[in-house]
TORKOL-4160 file (C-alpha; in steps of 0.2 Angstrom, whole numbers, padded with zeros to 4 digits, m for minus):
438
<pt num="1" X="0493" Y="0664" Z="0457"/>
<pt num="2" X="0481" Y="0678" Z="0461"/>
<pt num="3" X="0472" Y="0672" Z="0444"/>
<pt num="4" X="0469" Y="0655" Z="0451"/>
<pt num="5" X="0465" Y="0659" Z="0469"/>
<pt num="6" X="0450" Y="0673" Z="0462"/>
<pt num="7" X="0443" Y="0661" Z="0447"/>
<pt num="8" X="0452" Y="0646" Z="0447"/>
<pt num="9" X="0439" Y="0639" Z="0433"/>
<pt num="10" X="0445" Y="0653" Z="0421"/>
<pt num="11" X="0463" Y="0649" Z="0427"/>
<pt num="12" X="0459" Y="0632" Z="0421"/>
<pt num="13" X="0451" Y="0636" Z="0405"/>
<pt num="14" X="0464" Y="0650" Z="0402"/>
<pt num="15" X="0481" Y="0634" Z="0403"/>
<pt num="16" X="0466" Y="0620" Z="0393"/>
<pt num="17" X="0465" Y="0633" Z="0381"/>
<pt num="18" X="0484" Y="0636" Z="0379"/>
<pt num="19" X="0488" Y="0617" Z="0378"/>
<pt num="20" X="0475" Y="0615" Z="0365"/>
<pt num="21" X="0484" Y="0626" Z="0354"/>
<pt num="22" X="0500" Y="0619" Z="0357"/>
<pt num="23" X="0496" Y="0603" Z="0352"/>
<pt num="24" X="0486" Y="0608" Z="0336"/>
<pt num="25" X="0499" Y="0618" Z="0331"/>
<pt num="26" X="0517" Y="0616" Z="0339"/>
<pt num="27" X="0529" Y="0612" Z="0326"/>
<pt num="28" X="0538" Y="0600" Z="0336"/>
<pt num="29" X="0520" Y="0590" Z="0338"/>
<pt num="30" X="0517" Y="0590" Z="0318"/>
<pt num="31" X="0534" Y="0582" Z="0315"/>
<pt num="32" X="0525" Y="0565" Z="0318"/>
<pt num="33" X="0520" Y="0561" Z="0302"/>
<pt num="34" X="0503" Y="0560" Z="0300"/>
<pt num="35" X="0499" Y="0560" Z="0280"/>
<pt num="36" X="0483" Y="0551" Z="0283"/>
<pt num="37" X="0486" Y="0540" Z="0271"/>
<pt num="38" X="0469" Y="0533" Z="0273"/>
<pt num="39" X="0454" Y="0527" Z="0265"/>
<pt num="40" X="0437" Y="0527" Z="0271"/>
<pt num="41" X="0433" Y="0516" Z="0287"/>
<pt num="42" X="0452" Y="0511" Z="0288"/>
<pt num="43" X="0468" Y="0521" Z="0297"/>
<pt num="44" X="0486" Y="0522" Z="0288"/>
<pt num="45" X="0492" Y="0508" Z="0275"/>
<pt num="46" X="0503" Y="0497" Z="0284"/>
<pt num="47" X="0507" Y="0487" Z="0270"/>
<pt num="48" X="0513" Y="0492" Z="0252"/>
<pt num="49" X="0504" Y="0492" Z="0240"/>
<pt num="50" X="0508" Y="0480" Z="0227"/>
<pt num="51" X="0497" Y="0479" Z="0213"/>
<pt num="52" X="0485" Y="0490" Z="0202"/>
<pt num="53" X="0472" Y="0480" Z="0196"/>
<pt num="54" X="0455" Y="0479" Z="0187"/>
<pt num="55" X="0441" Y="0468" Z="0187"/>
<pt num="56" X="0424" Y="0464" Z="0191"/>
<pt num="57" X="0416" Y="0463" Z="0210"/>
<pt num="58" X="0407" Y="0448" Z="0214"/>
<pt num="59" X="0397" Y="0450" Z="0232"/>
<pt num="60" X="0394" Y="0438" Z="0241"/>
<pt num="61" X="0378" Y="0435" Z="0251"/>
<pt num="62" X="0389" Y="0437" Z="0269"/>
<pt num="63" X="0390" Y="0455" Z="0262"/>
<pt num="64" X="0408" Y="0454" Z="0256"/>
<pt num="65" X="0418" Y="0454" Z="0239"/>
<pt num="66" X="0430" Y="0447" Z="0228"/>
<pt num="67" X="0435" Y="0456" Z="0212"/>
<pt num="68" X="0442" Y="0444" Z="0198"/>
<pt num="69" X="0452" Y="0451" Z="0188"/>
<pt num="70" X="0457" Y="0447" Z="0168"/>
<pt num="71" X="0471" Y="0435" Z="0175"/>
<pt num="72" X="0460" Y="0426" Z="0188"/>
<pt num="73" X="0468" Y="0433" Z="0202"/>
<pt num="74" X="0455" Y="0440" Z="0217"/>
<pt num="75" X="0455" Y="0455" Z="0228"/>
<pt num="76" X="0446" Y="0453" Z="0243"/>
<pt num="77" X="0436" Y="0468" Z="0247"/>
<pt num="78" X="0427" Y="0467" Z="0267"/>
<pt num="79" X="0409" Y="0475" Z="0271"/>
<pt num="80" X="0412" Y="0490" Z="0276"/>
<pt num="81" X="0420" Y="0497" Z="0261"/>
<pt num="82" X="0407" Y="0491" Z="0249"/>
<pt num="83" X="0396" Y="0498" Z="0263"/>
<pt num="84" X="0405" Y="0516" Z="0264"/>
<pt num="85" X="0408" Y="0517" Z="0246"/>
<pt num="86" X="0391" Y="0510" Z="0239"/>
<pt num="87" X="0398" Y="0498" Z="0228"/>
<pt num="88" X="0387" Y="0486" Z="0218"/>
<pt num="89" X="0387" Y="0467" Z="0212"/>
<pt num="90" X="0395" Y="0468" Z="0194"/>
<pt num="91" X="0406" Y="0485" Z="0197"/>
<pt num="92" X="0420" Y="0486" Z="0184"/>
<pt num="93" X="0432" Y="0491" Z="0195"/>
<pt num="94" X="0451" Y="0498" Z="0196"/>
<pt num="95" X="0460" Y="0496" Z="0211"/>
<pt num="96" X="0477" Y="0497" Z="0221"/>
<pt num="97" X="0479" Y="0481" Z="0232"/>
<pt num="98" X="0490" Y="0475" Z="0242"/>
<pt num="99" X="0496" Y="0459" Z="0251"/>
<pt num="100" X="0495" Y="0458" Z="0269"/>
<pt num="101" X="0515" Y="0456" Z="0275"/>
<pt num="102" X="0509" Y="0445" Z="0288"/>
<pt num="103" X="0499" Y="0434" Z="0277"/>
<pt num="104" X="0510" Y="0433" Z="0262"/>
<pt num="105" X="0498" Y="0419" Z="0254"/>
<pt num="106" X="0482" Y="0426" Z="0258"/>
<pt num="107" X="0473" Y="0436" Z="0244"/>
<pt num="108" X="0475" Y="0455" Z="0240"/>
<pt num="109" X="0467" Y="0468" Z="0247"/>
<pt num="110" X="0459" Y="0483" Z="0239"/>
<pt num="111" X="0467" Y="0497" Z="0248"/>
<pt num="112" X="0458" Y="0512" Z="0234"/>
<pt num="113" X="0445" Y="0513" Z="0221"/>
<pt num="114" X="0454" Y="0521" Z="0204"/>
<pt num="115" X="0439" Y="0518" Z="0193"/>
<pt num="116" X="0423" Y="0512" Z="0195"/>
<pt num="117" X="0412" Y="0507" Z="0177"/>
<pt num="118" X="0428" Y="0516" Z="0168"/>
<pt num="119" X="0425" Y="0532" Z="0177"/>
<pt num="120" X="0435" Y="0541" Z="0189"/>
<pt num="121" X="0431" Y="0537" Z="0206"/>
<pt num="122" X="0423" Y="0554" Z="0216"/>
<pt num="123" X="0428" Y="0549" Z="0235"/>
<pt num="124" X="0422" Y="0567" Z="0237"/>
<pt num="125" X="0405" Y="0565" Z="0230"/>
<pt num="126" X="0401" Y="0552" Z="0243"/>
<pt num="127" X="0402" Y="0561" Z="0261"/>
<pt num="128" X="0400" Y="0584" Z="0265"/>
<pt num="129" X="0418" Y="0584" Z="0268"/>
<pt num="130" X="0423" Y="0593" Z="0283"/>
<pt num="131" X="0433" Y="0610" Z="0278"/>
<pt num="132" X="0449" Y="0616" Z="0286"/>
<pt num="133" X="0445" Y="0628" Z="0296"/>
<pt num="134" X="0428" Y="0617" Z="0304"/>
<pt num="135" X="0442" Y="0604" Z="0303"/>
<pt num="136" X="0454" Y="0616" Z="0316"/>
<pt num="137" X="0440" Y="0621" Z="0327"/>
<pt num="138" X="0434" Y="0603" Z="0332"/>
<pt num="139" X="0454" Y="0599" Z="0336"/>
<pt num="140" X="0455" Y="0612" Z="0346"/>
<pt num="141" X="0438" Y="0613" Z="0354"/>
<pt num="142" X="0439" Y="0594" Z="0358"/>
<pt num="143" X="0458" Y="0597" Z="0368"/>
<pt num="144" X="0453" Y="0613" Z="0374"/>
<pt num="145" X="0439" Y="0600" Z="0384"/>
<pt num="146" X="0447" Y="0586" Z="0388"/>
<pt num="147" X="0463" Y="0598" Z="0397"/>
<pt num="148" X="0449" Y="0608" Z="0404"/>
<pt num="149" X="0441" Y="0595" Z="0412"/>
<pt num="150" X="0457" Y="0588" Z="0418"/>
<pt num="151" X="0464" Y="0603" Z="0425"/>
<pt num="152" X="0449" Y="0602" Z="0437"/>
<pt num="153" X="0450" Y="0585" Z="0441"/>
<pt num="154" X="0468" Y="0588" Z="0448"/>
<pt num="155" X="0468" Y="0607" Z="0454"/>
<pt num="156" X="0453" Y="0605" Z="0464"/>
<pt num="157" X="0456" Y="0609" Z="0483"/>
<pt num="158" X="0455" Y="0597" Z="0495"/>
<pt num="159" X="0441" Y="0599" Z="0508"/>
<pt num="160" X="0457" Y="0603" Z="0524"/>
<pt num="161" X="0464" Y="0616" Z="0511"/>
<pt num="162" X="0480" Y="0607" Z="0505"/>
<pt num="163" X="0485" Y="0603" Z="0488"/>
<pt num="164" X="0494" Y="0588" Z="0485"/>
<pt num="165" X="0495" Y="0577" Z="0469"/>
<pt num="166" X="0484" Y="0563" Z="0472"/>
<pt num="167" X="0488" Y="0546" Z="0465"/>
<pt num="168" X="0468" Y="0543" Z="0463"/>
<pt num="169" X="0465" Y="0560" Z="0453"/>
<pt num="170" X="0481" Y="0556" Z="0442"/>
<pt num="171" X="0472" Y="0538" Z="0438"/>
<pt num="172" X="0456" Y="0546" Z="0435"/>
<pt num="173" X="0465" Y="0557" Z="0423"/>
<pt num="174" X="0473" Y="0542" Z="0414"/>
<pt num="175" X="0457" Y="0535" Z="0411"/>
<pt num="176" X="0450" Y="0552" Z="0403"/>
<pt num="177" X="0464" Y="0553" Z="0393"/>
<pt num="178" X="0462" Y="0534" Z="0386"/>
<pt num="179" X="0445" Y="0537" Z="0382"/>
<pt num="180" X="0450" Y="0553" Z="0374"/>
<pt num="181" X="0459" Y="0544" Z="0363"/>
<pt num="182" X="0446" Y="0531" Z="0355"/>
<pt num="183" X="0436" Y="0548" Z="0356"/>
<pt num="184" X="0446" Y="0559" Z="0346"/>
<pt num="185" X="0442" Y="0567" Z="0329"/>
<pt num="186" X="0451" Y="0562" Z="0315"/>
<pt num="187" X="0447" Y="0566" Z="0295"/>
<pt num="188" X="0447" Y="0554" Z="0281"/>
<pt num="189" X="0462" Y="0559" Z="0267"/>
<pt num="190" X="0449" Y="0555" Z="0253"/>
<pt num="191" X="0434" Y="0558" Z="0259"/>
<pt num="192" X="0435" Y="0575" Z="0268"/>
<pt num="193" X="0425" Y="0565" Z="0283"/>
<pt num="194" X="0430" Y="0567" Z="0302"/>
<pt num="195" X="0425" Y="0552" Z="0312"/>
<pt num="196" X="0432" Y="0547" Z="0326"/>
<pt num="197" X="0447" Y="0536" Z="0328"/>
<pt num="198" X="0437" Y="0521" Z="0334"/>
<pt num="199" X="0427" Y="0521" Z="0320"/>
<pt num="200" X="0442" Y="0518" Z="0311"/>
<pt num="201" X="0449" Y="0500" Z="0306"/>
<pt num="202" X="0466" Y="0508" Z="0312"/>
<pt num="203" X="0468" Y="0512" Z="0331"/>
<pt num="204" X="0485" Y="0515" Z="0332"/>
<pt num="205" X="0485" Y="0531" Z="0327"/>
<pt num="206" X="0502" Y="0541" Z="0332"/>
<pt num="207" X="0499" Y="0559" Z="0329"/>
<pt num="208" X="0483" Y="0556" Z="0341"/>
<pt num="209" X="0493" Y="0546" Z="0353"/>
<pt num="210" X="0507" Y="0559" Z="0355"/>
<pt num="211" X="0493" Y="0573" Z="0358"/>
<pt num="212" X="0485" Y="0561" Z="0372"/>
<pt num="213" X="0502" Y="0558" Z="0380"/>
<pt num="214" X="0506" Y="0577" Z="0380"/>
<pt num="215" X="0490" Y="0585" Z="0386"/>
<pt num="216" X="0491" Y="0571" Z="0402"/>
<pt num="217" X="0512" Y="0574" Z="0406"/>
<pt num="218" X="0508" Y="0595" Z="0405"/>
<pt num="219" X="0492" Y="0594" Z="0416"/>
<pt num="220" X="0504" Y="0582" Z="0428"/>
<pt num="221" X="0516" Y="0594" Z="0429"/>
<pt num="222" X="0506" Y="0609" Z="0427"/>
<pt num="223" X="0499" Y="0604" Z="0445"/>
<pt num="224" X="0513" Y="0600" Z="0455"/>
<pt num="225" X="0521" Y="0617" Z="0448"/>
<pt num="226" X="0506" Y="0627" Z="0454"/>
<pt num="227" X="0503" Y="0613" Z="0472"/>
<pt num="228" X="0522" Y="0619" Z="0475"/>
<pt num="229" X="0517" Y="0640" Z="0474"/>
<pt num="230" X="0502" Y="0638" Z="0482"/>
<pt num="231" X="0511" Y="0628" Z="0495"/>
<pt num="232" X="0523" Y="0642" Z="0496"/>
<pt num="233" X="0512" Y="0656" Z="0495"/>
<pt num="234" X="0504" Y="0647" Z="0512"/>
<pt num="235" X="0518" Y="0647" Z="0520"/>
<pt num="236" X="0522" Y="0665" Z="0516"/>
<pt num="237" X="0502" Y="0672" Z="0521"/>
<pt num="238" X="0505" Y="0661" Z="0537"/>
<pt num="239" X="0521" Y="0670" Z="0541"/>
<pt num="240" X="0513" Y="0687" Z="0538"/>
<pt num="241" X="0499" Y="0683" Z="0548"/>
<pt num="242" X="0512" Y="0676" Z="0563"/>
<pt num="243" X="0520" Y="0692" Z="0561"/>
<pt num="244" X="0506" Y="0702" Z="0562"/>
<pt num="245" X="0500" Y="0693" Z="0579"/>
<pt num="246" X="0516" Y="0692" Z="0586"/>
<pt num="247" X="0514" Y="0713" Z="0584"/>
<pt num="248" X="0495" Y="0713" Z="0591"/>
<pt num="249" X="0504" Y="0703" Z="0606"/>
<pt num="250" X="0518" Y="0716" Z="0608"/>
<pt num="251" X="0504" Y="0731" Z="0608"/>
<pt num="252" X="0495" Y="0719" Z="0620"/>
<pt num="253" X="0508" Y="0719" Z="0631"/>
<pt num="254" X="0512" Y="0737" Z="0632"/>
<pt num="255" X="0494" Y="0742" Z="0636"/>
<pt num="256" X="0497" Y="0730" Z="0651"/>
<pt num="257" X="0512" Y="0737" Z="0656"/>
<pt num="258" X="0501" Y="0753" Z="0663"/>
<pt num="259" X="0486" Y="0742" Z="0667"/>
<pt num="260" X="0477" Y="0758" Z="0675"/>
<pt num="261" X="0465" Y="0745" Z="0683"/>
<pt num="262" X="0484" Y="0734" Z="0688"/>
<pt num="263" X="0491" Y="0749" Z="0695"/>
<pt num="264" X="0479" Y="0755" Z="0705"/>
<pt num="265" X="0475" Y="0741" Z="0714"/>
<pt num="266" X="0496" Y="0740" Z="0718"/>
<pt num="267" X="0492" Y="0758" Z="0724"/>
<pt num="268" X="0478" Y="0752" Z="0735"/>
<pt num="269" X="0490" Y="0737" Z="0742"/>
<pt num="270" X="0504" Y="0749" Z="0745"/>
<pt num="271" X="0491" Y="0762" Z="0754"/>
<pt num="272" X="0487" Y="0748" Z="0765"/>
<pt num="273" X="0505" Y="0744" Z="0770"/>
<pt num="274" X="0510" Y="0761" Z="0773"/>
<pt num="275" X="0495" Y="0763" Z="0785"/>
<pt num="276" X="0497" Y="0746" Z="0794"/>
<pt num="277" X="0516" Y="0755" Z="0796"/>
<pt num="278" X="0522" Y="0741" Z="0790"/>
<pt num="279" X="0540" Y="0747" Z="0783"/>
<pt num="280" X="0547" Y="0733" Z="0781"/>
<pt num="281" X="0534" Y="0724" Z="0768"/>
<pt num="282" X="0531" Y="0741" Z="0760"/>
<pt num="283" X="0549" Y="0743" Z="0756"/>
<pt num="284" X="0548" Y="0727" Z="0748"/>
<pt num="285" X="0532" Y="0730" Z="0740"/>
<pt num="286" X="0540" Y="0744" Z="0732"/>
<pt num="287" X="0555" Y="0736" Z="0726"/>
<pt num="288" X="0545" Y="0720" Z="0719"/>
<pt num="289" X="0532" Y="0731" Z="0710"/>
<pt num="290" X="0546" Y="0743" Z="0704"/>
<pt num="291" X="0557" Y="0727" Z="0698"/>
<pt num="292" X="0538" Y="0722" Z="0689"/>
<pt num="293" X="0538" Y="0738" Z="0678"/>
<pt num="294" X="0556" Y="0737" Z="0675"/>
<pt num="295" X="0555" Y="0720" Z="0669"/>
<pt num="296" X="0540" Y="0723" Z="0657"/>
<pt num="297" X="0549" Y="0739" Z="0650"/>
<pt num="298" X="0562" Y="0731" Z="0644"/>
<pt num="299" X="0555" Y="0715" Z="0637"/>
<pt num="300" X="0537" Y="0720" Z="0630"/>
<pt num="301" X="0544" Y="0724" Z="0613"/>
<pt num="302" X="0557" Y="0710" Z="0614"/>
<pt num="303" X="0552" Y="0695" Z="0602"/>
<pt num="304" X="0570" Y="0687" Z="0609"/>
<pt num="305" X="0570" Y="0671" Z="0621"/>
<pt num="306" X="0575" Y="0673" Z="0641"/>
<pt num="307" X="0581" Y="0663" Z="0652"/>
<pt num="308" X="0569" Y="0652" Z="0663"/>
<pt num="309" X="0579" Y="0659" Z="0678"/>
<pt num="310" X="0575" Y="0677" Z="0674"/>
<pt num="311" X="0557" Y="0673" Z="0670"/>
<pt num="312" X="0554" Y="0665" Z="0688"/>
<pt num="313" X="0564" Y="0680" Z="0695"/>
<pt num="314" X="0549" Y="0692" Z="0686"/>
<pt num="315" X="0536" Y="0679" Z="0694"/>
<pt num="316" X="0543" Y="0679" Z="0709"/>
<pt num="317" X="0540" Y="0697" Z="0712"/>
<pt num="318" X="0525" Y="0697" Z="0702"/>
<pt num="319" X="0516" Y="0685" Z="0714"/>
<pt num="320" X="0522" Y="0695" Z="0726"/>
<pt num="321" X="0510" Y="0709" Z="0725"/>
<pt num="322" X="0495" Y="0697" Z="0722"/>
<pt num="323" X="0500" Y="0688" Z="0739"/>
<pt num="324" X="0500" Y="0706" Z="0748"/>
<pt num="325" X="0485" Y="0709" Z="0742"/>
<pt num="326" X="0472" Y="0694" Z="0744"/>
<pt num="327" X="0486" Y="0693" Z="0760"/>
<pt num="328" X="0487" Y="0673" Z="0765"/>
<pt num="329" X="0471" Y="0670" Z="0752"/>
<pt num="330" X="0484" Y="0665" Z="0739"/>
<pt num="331" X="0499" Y="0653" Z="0736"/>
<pt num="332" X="0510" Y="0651" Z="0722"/>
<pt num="333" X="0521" Y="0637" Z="0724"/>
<pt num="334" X="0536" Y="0633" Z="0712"/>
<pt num="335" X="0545" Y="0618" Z="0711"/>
<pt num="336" X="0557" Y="0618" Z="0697"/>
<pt num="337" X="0575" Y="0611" Z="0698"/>
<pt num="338" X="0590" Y="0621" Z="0692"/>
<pt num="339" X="0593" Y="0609" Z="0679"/>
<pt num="340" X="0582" Y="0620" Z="0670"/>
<pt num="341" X="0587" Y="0638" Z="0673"/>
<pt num="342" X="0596" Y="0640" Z="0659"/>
<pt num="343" X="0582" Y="0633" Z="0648"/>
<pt num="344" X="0574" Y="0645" Z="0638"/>
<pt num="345" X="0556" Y="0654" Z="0633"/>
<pt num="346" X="0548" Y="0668" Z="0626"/>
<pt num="347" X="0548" Y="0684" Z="0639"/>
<pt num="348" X="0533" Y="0686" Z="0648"/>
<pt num="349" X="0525" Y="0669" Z="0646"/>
<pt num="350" X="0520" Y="0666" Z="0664"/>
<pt num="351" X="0511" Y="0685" Z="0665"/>
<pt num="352" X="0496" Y="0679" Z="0655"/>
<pt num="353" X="0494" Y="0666" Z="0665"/>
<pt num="354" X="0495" Y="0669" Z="0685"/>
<pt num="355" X="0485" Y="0685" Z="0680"/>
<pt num="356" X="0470" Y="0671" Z="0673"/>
<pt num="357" X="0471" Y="0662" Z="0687"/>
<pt num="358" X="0468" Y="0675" Z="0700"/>
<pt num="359" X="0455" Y="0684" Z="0688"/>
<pt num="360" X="0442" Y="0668" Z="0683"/>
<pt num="361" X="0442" Y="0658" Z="0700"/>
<pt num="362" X="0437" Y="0662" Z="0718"/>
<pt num="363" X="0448" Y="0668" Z="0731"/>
<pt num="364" X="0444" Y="0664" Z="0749"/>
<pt num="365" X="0452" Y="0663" Z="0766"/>
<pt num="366" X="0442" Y="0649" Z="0771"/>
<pt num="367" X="0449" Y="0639" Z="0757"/>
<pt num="368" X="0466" Y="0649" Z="0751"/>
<pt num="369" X="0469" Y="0647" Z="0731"/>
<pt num="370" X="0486" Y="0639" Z="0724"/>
<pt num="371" X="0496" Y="0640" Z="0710"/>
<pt num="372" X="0507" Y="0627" Z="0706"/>
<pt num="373" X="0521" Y="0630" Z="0692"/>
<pt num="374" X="0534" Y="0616" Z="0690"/>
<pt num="375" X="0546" Y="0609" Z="0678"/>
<pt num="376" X="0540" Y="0593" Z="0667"/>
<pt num="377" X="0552" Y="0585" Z="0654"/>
<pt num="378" X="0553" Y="0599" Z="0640"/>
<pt num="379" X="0538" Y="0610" Z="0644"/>
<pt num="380" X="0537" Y="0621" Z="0662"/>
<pt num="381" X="0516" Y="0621" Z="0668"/>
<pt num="382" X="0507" Y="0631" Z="0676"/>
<pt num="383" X="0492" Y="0623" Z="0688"/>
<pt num="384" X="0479" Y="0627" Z="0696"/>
<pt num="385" X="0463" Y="0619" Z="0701"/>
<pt num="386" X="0445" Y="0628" Z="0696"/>
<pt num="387" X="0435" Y="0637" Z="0708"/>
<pt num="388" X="0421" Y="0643" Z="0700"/>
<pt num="389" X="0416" Y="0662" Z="0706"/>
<pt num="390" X="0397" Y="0668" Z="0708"/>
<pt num="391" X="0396" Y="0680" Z="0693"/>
<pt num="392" X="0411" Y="0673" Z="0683"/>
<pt num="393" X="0422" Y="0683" Z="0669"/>
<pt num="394" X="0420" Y="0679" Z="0653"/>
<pt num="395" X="0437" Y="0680" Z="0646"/>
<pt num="396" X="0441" Y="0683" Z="0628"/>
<pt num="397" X="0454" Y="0670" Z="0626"/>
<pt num="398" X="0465" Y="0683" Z="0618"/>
<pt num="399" X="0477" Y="0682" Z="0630"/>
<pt num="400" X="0480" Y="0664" Z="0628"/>
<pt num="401" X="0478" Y="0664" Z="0611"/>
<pt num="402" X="0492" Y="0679" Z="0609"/>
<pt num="403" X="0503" Y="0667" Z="0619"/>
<pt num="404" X="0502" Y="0652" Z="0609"/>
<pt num="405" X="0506" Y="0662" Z="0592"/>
<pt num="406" X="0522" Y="0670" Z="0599"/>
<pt num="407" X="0527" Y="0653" Z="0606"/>
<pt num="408" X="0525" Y="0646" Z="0588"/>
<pt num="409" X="0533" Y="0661" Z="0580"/>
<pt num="410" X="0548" Y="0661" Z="0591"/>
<pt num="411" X="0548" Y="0643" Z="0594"/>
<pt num="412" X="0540" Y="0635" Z="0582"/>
<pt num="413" X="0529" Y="0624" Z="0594"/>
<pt num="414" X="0514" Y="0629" Z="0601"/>
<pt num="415" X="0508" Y="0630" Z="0620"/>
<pt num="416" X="0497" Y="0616" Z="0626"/>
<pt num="417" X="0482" Y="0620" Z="0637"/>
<pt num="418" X="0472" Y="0607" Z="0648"/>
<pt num="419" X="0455" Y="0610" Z="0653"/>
<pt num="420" X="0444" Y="0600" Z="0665"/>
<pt num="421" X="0431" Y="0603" Z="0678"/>
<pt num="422" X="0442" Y="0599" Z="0689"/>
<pt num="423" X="0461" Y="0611" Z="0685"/>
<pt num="424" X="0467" Y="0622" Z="0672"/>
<pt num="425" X="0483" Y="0617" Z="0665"/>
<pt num="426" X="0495" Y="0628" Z="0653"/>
<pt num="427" X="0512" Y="0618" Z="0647"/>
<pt num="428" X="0525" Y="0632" Z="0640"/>
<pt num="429" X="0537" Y="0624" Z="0627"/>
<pt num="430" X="0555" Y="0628" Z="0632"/>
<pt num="431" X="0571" Y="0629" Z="0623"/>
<pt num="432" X="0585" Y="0618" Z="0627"/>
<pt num="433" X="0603" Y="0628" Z="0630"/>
<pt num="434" X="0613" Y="0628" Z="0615"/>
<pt num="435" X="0631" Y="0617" Z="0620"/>
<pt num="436" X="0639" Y="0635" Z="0617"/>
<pt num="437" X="0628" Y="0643" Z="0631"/>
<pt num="438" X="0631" Y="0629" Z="0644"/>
C-alpha cells in the first residue's frame, strides 16, 4: 500500500512484471498443449495427416500449385507456402498431406515438405531462427507491457480521489487484451521464426488465448483488491485525522475555559454590580458564572452526548452574564418545546456560537441585538440577524470548523451553517432518545 501510494507506476510495473512471469512460466498455464505443431504461415494441424506422397509441382499463373503425383492424385499447395518456402515450378517434391475433414472430397493438402529435388528439406535454412532465450525475453517483455499498460488503465485515480472499478476502464482493457491477442508473438515449429499470431493462417491459438484470458481476470481483480485497501486505508486516515481534531477541539476548549480576556470582563461586570450595590443581581451573577466554569470543567474533555435540557441549562446561565454586561443591548430568545429535552448533542455546542454572535456584529442600545435559538425537526438553530460592526473581527473559522468535526465524529452528521447578508444561521444535529432512555 505505501508502495503504490509513493510510486504507484513502479507498483504497477512491479505486479505486470510478476504476471508476465506467471504466465510464461506457471506450470498450471503450460499444461495447455501447445506443441506448435505448425508449419510456416499456418497455426496447428487440425486435420490428420493422411498421406505421404511425392510428386512434381505444377504452378499455376494465380500463384498457386498442384503436385501430381505417380498415381495422378493432386495436392493442392496455396500461395503462401510456395511464397514462404521458395518453391519452384518443376519441384520434385515429398510431402505429408491431408484431407480437409470438412471437405472430405476436396483435394489434399500439403501440410510439410519431406524432400525437395530428392534432398532433405532445411526449414531451417530458409528464415534466422529466433533462439530460446531471445524467444523468452520477447514472451515476457510483451506481457510484462500489455499488464503494465493495463494496470494503469485501471488503478489510475479518479480526479475526486476515489477508486472504484469502472465499467468503461474494464471495456478499454477488453479491447487491449483483444488486440494483444492478434498481437502476440508466437514462433514457427520448423522454422525457428516468431511472427505474430495474425500472421498466421491459424488464429485460434489456445496457449495464447489462455495467457490473454489470465492477465485481463488478475488485473480485474488485482484492482478491486487493492480499490478495497485503499478504500479502507481512507477510512482508517480519516478516522485518525477525526481523532486528532476532536483532541485540537478538547485543547480548544480548555484554553477557553480560563479565557483571561472571558474572565476579566465577568470580573469587570461583577465590579459594576457590586458598586451599583446591586446584591441581588450580583448574587446571581456569581452563581450563573460559577455554574459556567463548573459546567465547562466537567465537560471540556468529555467527547460523550448531553442532554439538550442540560445544554440550555449551561446557555441559560451563559447568556446571563453577556446580558449583564451589554445590560438591555442584548436578547437571547429561546423557543424550544419539551419534546426535545431529552434529545441529545455534543457538550458545549451552543458556546461556540453565542460567543460568535456577540463578537462579529454590533451591539447597540438604539437598536438592541437578538439571538434566537429554537427547535426545528431534527436539528436545534441558532439565529441571528448580521450587523456589520465599524472595524470588524476577522474570525478564523476555527471555531466553527472544530464544531462541525466533533459533531461528525460523535455523531456522524455534520453541522449546517447558513450565511447571507441578511442572518447567520448554524443548525446543530441532534440525537433522538434511545426507547430505553424515554
Amino acid at each position: 500500500m505505501n508502495v503504490y501510494r509513493n510510486s504507484p507506476v513502479a507498483a504497477c510495473f512491479l505486479v505486470a512484471l510478476i504476471i508476465s512471469l506467471v504466465v510464461n512460466f506457471s506450470y498450471l498455464l503450460l499444461l495447455v498443449v501447445n506443441q506448435n505443431d505448425v508449419r510456416p504461415g499456418h497455426g496447428r494441424w487440425h486435420d490428420i495427416v493422411s498421406i505421404v506422397a511425392t510428386g512434381r509441382l505444377s504452378m499455376s499463373v494465380d500463384g498457386f500449385g498442384y503436385i501430381v503425383t505417380e498415381n495422378g492424385d493432386s495436392i493442392y499447395v496455396d500461395r503462401p507456402s510456395i511464397r514462404r518456402l521458395d518453391l519452384k515450378d518443376g519441384d520434385i517434391l515429398e510431402v505429408q498431406a491431408s484431407s480437409q475433414p470438412q471437405y472430405p472430397d476436396s483435394h489434399y493438402i500439403m501440410r510439410h515438405v519431406n524432400l525437395r529435388n530428392g534432398l532433405p528439406f532445411d526449414y531451417g535454412a530458409l528464415y534466422n531462427g529466433t533462439s530460446r532465450l531471445a524467444e523468452t525475453m520477447y514472451q515476457i517483455l510483451y506481457y510484462l507491457a500489455v499488464s503494465f499498460v493495463m494496470l494503469l488503465v485501471m488503478n489510475r485515480r479518479r480526479p475526486n480521489g476515489k477508486w472504484v472499478i469502472s465499467w468503461r476502464r474494464s471495456a478499454v482493457c477488453a479491447v487491449i487484451i483483444v488486440i494483444t491477442y492478434f498481437l502476440a508473438p508466437i514462433t514457427l515449429r520448423y522454422t525457428g521464426e516468431t511472427i505474430l499470431l495474425y500472421q498466421g493462417y491459424n488464429m485460434l491459438d489456445f496457449v495464447v488465448m489462455t495467457k490473454c484470458v489470465f492477465i485481463f481476470v488478475v488485473v480485474l481483480l488485482y484492482s478491486q483488491m487493492y480499490i478495497l485497501l485503499s478504500q479502507r486505508q481512507q477510512v482508517v486516515l480519516e478516522n485518525e485525522r477525526l481523532t486528532n481534531e476532536n483532541l485540537t477541539t478538547k485543547y480548544n476548549m480548555l484554553v477557553n475555559q480560563i479565557n483571561p480576556h472571558f474572565f476579566f470582563n465577568s470580573l469587570n461586570s461583577l465590579s459594576m454590580l457590586v458598586r451599583e450595590k446591586d446584591e441581588k443581581r450580583a448574587l446571581k451573577y456569581i452563581d450563573q458564572l460559577s455554574y459556567t466554569f463548573r459546567y465547562t470543567t466537567q465537560n471540556g474533555n468529555n467527547a460523550e452526548m448531553v442532554s439538550l435540557h442540560d445544554e440550555l441549562q449551561f446557555a441559560d446561565a451563559y447568556c446571563y452574564l453577556y446580558k449583564i454586561r451589554y445590560a438591555d443591548k442584548i436578547f437571547f430568545d429561546f423557543d424550544i418545546d419539551e419534546s426535545y429535552m431529552d434529545w441529545t448533542l455534543p457538550a458545549l455546542s451552543l458556546q461556540p456560537l453565542i460567543e460568535n454572535a456577540v463578537k462579529h456584529n454590533a451591539i447597540t442600545s438604539k437598536n438592541p441585538f437578538h439571538v434566537r435559538i429554537y427547535a426545528e425537526e431534527e436539528y436545534l438553530v441558532v439565529a441571528n440577524e448580521r450587523r456589520p460592526m465599524l472595524e470588524p473581527q476577522i474570525g478564523t473559522g476555527t471555531g466553527l470548523k472544530n464544531l462541525g468535526s466533533r459533531n461528525k465524529l460523535i455523531l456522524g452528521r455534520d453541522i449546517e451553517i447558513i450565511s447571507n447578508d441578511r442572518e447567520f444561521i448554524v443548525k446543530l444535529p441532534l440525537k433522538r432518545p434511545s426507547a430505553n432512555n424515554k
